[in-house]
C-alpha positions in Angstrom: 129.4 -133.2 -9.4 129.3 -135.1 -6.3 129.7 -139.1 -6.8 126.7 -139.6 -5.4 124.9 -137.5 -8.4 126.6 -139.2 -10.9 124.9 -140.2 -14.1 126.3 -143.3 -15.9 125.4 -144.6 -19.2 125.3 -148.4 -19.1 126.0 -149.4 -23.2 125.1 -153.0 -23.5 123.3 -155.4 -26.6 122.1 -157.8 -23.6 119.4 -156.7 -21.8 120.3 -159.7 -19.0 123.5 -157.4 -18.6 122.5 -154.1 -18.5 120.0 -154.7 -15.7 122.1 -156.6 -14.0 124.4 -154.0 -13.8 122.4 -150.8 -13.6 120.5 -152.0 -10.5 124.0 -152.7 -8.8 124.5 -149.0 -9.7 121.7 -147.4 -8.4 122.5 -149.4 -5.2 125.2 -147.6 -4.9 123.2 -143.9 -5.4 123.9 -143.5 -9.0 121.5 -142.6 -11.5 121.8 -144.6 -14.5 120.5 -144.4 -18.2 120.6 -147.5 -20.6 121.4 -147.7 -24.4 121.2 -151.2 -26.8 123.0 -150.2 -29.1 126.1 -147.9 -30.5 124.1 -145.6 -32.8 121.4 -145.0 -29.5 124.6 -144.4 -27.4 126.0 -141.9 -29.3 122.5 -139.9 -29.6 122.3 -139.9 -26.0 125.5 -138.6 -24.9 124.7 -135.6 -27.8 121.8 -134.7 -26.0 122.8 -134.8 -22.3 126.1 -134.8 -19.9 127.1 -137.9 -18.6 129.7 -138.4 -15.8 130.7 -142.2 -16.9 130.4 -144.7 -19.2 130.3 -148.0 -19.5 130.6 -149.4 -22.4 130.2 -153.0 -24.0 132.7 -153.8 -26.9 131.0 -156.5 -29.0 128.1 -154.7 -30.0 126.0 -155.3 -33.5 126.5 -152.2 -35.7 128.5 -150.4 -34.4 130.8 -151.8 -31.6 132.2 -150.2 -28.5 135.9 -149.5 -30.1 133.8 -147.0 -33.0 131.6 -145.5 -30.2 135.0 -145.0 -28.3 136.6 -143.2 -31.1 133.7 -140.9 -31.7 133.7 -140.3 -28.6 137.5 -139.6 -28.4 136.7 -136.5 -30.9 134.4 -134.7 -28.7 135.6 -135.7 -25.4 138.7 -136.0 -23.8 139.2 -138.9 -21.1 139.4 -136.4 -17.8 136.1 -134.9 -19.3 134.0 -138.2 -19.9 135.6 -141.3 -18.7 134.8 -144.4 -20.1 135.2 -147.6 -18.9 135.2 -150.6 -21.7 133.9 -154.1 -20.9 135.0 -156.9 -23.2 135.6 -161.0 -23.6 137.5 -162.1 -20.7 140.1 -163.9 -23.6 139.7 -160.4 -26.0 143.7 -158.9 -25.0 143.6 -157.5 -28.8 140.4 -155.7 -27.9 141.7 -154.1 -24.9 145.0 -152.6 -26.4 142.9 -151.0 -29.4 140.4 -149.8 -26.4 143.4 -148.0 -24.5 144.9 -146.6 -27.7 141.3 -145.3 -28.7 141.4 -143.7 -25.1 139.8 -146.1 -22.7 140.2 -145.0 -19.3 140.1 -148.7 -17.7 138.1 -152.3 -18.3 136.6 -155.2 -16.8 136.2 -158.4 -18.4 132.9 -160.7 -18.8 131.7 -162.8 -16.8 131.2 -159.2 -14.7 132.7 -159.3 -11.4 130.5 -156.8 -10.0 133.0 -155.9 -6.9 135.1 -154.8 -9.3 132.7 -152.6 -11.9 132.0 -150.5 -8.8 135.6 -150.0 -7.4 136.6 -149.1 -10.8 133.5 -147.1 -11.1 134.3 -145.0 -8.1 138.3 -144.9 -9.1 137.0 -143.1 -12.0 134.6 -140.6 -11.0 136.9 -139.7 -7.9 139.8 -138.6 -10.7 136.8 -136.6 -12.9 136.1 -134.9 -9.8 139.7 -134.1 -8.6 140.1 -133.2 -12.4 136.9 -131.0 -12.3 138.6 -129.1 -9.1 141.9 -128.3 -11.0 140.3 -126.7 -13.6 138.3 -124.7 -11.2 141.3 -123.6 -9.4 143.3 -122.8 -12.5 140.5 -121.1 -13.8 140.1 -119.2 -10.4 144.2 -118.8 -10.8 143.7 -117.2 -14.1 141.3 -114.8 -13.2 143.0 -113.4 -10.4 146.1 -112.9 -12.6 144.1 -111.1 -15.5 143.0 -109.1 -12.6 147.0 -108.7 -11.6 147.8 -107.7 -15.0 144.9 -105.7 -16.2 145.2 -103.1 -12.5 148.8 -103.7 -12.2 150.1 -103.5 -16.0 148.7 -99.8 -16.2 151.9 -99.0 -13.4 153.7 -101.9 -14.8 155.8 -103.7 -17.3 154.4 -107.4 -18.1 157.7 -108.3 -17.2 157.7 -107.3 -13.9 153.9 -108.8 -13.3 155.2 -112.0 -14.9 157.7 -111.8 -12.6 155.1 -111.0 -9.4 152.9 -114.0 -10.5 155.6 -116.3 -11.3 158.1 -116.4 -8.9 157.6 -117.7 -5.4 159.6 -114.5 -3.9 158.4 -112.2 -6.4 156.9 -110.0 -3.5 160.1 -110.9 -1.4 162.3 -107.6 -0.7 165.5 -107.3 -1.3 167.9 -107.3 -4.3 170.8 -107.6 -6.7 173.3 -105.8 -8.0 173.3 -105.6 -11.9 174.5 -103.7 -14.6 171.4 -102.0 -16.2 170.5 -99.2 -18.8 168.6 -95.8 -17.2 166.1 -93.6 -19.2 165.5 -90.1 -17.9 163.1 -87.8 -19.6 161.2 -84.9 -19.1 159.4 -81.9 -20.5 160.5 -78.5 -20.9 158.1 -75.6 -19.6 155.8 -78.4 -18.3 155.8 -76.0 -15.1 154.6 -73.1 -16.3 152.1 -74.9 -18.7 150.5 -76.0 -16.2 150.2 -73.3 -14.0 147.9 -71.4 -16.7 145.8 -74.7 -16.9 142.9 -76.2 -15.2 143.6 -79.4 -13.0 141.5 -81.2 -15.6 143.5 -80.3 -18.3 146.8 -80.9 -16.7 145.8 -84.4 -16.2 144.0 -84.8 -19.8 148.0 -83.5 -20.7 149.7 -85.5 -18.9 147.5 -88.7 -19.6 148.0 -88.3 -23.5 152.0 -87.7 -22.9 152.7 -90.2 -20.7 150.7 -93.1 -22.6 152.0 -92.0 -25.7 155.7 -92.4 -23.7 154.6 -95.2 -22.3 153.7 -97.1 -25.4 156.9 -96.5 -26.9 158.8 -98.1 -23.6 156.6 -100.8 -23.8 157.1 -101.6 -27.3 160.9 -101.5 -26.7 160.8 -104.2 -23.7 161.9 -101.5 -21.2 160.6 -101.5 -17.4 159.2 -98.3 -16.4 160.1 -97.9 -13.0 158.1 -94.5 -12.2 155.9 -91.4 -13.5 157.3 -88.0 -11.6 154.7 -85.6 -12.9 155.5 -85.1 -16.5 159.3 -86.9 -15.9 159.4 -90.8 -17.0 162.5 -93.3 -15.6 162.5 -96.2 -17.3 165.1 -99.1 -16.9 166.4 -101.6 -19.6 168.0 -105.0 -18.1 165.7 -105.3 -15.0 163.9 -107.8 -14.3 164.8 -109.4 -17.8 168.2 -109.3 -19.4 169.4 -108.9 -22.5 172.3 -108.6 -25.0 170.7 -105.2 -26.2 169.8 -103.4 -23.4 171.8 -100.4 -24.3 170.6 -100.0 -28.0 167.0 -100.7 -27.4 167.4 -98.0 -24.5 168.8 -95.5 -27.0 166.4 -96.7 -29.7 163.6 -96.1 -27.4 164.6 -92.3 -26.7 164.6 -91.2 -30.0 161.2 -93.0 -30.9 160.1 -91.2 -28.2 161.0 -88.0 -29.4 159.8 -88.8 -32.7 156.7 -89.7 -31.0 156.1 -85.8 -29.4 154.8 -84.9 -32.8 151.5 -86.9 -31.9 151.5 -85.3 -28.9 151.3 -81.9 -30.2 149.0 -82.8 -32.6 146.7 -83.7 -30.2 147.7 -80.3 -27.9 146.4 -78.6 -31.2 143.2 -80.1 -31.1 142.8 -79.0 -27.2 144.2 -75.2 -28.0 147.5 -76.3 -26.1 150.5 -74.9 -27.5 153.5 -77.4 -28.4 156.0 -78.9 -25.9 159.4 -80.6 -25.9 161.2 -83.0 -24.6 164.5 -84.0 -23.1 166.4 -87.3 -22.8 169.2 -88.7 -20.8 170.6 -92.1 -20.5 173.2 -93.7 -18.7 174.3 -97.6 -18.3 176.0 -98.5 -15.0 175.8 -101.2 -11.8 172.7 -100.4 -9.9 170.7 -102.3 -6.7 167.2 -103.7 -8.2 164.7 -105.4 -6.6 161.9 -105.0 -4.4 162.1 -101.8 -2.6 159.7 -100.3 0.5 157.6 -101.5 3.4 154.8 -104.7 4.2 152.5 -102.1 3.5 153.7 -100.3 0.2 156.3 -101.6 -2.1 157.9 -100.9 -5.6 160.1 -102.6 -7.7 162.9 -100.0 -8.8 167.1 -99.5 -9.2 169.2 -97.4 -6.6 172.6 -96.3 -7.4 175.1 -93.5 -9.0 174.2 -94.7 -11.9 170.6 -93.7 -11.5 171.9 -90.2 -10.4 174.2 -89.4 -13.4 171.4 -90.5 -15.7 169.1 -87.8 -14.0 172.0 -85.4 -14.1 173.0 -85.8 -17.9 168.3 -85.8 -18.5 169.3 -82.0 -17.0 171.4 -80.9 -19.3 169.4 -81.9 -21.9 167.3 -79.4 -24.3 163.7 -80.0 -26.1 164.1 -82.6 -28.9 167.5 -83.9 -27.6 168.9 -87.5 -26.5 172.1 -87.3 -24.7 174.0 -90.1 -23.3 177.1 -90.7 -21.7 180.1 -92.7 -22.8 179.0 -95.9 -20.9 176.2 -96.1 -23.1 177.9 -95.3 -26.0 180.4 -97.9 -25.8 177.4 -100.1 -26.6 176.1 -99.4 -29.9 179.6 -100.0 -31.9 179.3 -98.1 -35.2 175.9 -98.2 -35.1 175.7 -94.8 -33.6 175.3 -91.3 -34.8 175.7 -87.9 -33.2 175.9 -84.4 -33.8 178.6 -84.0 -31.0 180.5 -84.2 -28.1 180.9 -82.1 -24.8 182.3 -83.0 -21.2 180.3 -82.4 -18.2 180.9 -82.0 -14.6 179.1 -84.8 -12.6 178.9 -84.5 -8.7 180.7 -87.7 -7.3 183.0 -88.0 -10.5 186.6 -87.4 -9.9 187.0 -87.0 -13.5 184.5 -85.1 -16.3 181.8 -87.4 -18.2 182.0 -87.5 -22.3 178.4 -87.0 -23.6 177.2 -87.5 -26.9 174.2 -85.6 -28.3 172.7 -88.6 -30.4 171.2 -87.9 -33.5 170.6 -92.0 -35.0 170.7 -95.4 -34.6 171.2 -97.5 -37.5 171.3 -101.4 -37.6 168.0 -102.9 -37.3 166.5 -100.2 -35.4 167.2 -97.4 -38.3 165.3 -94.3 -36.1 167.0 -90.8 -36.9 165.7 -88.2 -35.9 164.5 -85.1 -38.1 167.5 -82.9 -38.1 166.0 -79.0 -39.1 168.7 -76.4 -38.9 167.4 -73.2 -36.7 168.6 -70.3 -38.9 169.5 -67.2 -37.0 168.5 -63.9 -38.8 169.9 -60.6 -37.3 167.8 -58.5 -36.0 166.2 -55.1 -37.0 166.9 -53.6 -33.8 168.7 -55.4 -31.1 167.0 -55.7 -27.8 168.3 -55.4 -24.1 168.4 -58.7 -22.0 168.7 -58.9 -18.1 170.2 -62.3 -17.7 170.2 -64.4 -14.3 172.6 -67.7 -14.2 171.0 -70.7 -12.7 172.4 -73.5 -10.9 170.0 -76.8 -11.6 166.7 -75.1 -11.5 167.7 -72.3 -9.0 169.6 -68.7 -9.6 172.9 -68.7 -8.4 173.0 -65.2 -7.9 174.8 -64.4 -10.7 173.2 -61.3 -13.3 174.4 -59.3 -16.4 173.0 -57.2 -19.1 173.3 -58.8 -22.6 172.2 -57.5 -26.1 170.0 -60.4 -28.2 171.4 -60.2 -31.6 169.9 -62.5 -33.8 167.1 -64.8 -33.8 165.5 -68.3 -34.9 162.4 -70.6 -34.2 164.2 -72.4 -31.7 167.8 -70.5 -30.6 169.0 -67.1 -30.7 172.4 -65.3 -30.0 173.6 -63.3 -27.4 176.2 -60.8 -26.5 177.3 -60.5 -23.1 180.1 -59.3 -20.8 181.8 -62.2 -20.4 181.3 -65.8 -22.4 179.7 -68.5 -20.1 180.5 -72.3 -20.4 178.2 -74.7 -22.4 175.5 -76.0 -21.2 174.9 -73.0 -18.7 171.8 -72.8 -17.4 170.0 -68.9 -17.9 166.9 -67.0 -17.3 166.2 -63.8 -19.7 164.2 -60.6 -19.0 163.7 -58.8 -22.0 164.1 -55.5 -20.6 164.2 -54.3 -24.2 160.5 -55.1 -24.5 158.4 -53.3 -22.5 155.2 -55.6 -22.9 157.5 -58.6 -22.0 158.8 -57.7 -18.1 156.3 -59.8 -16.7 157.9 -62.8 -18.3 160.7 -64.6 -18.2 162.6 -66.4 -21.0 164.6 -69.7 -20.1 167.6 -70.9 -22.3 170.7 -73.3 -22.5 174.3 -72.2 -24.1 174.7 -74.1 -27.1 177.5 -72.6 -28.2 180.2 -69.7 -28.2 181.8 -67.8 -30.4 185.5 -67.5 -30.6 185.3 -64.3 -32.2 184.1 -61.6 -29.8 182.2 -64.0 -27.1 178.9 -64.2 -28.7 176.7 -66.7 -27.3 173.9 -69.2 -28.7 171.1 -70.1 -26.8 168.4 -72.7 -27.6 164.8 -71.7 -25.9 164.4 -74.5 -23.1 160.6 -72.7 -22.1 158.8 -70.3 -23.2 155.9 -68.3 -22.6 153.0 -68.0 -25.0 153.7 -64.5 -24.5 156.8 -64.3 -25.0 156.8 -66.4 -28.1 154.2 -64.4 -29.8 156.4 -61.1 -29.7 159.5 -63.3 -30.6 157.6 -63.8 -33.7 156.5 -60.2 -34.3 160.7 -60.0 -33.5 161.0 -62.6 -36.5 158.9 -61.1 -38.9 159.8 -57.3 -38.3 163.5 -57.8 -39.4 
C-alpha cells in the first residue's frame, strides 16, 4: 500500500458531512467509500480491505463506539486504523473511543486541515507497520532456513546462538570448564570394507541419527561426526548445573539405544555392532574456530585429548569415565569397577570408572548379562601381536585359547599382559581361520597361573561363525 492508493471509509449519518469530506479526500488521491450508518459500515469492511477509517460517533443504531468495538475484535489498530470524529464538547466520548482502540480524533465543526494531516499521520505508521512485518517475516524465513540446513550439523543451541548474537559469527573464544563425549564403533573398519559405499552411508546415516537424537534429547552440542566416531560437548554454548550427569546419562542411553540400531542392521542382512564411550570434564577453549571462508564452533584442550584417550580404552557396550567426571554425580553413580590408566601429558595415572547406572532422575542402567566362559573341547593355538593404539608394537607370542563365551574368552600365555592391552589374534589352531584376524582387550588376569580374559573388540563374520561351531562343539 502506497498512500496514494489508500481506500478510506468515510462513516457518517449526515450526508452534508460525508461529501464534504470524501471530496477533500479524493483531492488528496485517495479513494473513498461512504457508509450511513453502523450496521452498513460493518458489512462493508466484511466484504473488502480498507486502509482507514473514519468514523462518526453519534450515529442512530448503532453508534461509532459499538462499530469501534466490533471492530476492535477482528482488527487490531496497526492493521486498520481508525480515526473517530465526535462533538467538539463530547471529552467522555473520546476516552471511551481510545479505550475501545481509537487510533486518534478530530472534533466537529471539521477542520479539514487537520482530518488530512491526521489522515496521512496514520496511514504513514500502517505503512511503516506493514514494512516491519515484511521484514520480520523475511527475518523469519531466513532463520527457518538457518535452522532447518544448519540444525542437521547443529545443536539449536548453537543456531540460536548464530542468529541471536551480534558476534555469533565472530572468532575467537573462552575458556570454560565443559563435559566431553567420545564414542565410536568397534569393527566399523572392517565392516565397511566388505560393504558397498551405499551401504556404508545407509549405516552410518541410521547410527549416527539414532546417536544423534539421543544427544539432542539430552541438551548436548555435537561438535563433529568422524566417520562412525561422535564428539559431543555438554556446557558449551549453554551452561548448566548438570552438565556432567546429563553427559553420563546421555552415554548410556546411547548404548541402550544400539539395540535399534541392530535391529535395523537385521533388516539390511548387517551383522550387529558395538559401541564404546568415553567421557571426560575439564577446562577447554570454545568458540568459533577456522577461517572467513570455513568455520566451526568446537572446544580445544587436554581435556578434549584425555576424553579421546579414555573413548580408546573402551570396549563395545561400555561407558568409561574418568574421576573428573565422576566427582560429579555424588552417589548417584554406579559402576562395575575401577582401573588406572596411563595418559600422555599426565604426570600421575587417571582413575577410570567403568559406569554401569545413573540413578536420580535419570534412572538409565544398563542391561548387565554376564558372558559365561565354558572350557573348551580342544584348546586351540593363538598367534598374538600387541598393539600400541591401533598399531602393532612389534611385540608377538603364542597363546593357547582356553575357554570361551559370546562376548570374551580366556587365554594362556607366556607372560601376563597389563589390563586394558590392546591384542590382535591369529588362530593358528584353525586352519580355515588364518586369513583373519581376531581383535581383543585384556579384561582381566588371573592370579593363579597368568591366565588372561579377553572381551572381542571386532570380529569377523568369519571368524565369529567358527567361534560358534567352537561354542557348540564343547
Amino acid at each position: 500500500m502506497t498512500e496514494e492508493t489508500a481506500t478510506l471509509l468515510v462513516v457518517d449519518d449526515n450526508e452534508m458531512n460525508r461529501d464534504m469530506l470524501s471530496r477533500r479526500l479524493e483531492r488528496k488521491g485517495y479513494k473513498v467509500l461512504l457508509a450511513e450508518d453502523g450496521q452498513q459500515a460493518l458489512d462493508m469492511v466484511a466484504a473488502q480491505p480498507f486502509d482507514l477509517i473514519l468514523l462518526d460517533i453519534m450515529m442512530p443504531g448503532i453508534d461509532g463506539l459499538e462499530v469501534l468495538r466490533r471492530l476492535r475484535e477482528k482488527y487490531t489498530p496497526a492493521d486498520l486504523p481508525v480515526i473517530m470524529v465526535t462533538a467538539k464538547d463530547s471529552s467522555e466520548d473520546v476516552v471511551a473511543a481510545l479505550k475501545f482502540g481509537a487510533n486518534d480524533y478530530v472534533t466537529k465543526p471539521i477542520d479539514f486541515p487537520v482530518v488530512m494531516a491526521r489522515t496521512h499521520t496514520q496511514l504513514l505508521l500502517k505503512r511503516a507497520q506493514v514494512e516491519l512485518q515484511k521484514k520480520v517475516q523475511e527475518v523469519e524465513v531466513r532463520n527457518t532456513f538457518i535452522r532447518k540446513v544448519f540444525g542437521r550439523y547443529l545443536t539449536d543451541d548453537v543456531v540460536n546462538s548464530l542468529l541471536e548474537s551480534p558476534a555469533g559469527l565472530e572468532f575467537g573464544g573462552e575458556k570454560r570448564k565443559v563435559t566431553i563425549l567420545m564414542s565410536d564403533l568397534r569393527g566399523f573398519s572392517a565392516l565397511s570394507e566388505r560393504l558397498g559405499p551405499e551401504k556404508v552411508v545407509a549405516f552410518l546415516n541410521n547410527y549416527l541419527g539414532a546417536m544423534a537424537d539421543v544427544i539432542t534429547e539430552h541438551q548436548g552440542t555435537i561438535d563433529e561426526f568422524i566417520g562412525d566416531a561422535v564428539l559431543a560437548i555438554f556446557g558449551a554454548p549453554v551452561k548448566r548445573e548438570d552438565d556432567a550427569q546429563r553427559a553420563v546419562a546421555c552415554a548410556l542411553a546411547m548404548q541402550k539405544a544400539m539395540d535399534k540400531v541392530n535391529a535395523w542392521n537385521a533388516t539390511q542382512g548387517l551383522g550387529p555392532v558395538e559401541m564404546g564411550v568415553g567421557i571426560n570434564t575439564g577446562e577447554v577453549v570454545v568458540g568459533n574456530i577456522g577461517s572467513d571462508r570455513r568455520a566451526k564452533y568446537g572446544v580445544v584442550g587436554s581435556a578434549v585429548n584425555l576424553a579421546g584417550r579414555v573413548e580408546s580404552y573402551t570396549v563395545g557396550g561400555q561407558v568409561l569415565i574418568t574421576d573428573a567426571t565422576a566427582s560429579e554425580m555424588r552417589e548417584l553413580l554406579k559402576t562395575r569397577r575401577q582401573f588406572q590408566m596411563e595418559a600422555k601429558g599426565m604426570r600421575d595415572p587417571i582413575t577410570i570408572h567403568d559406569v554401569t547406572g545413573l540413578g536420580g532422575r535419570f534412572n538409565v542402567h544398563l542391561d548387565e548379562e554376564e558372558d559365561v566362559l565354558h572350557a573348551l573341547a580342544e584348546q586351540l593355538a593363538v598367534q598374538c601381536h600387541k598393539l600400541d593404539g591401533k598399531h602393532g608394537s612389534g611385540e608377538q607370542f603364542p597363546a593357547t585359547l582356553l575357554r570361551l563365551g559370546k562376548k570374551s574368552a580366556e587365554l594362556q600365555g607366556p607372560v601376563p599382559l597389563a589390563v586394558q592391552t590392546n591384542l590382535k589374534l591369529r588362530l593358528t589352531g584353525h586352519p580355515a581361520l588364518l586369513e583373519e584376524d581376531l581383535y581383543v582387550k585384556v579384561m582381566d588376569v588371573r592370579t593363579d597361573g597368568g591366565a588372561m580374559v579377553v572381551q572381542f573388540t571386532s570380529v569377523p563374520p568369519g571368524i565369529r561363525s567358527a567361534l560358534d561351531g567352537l561354542a557348540r562343539a564343547r
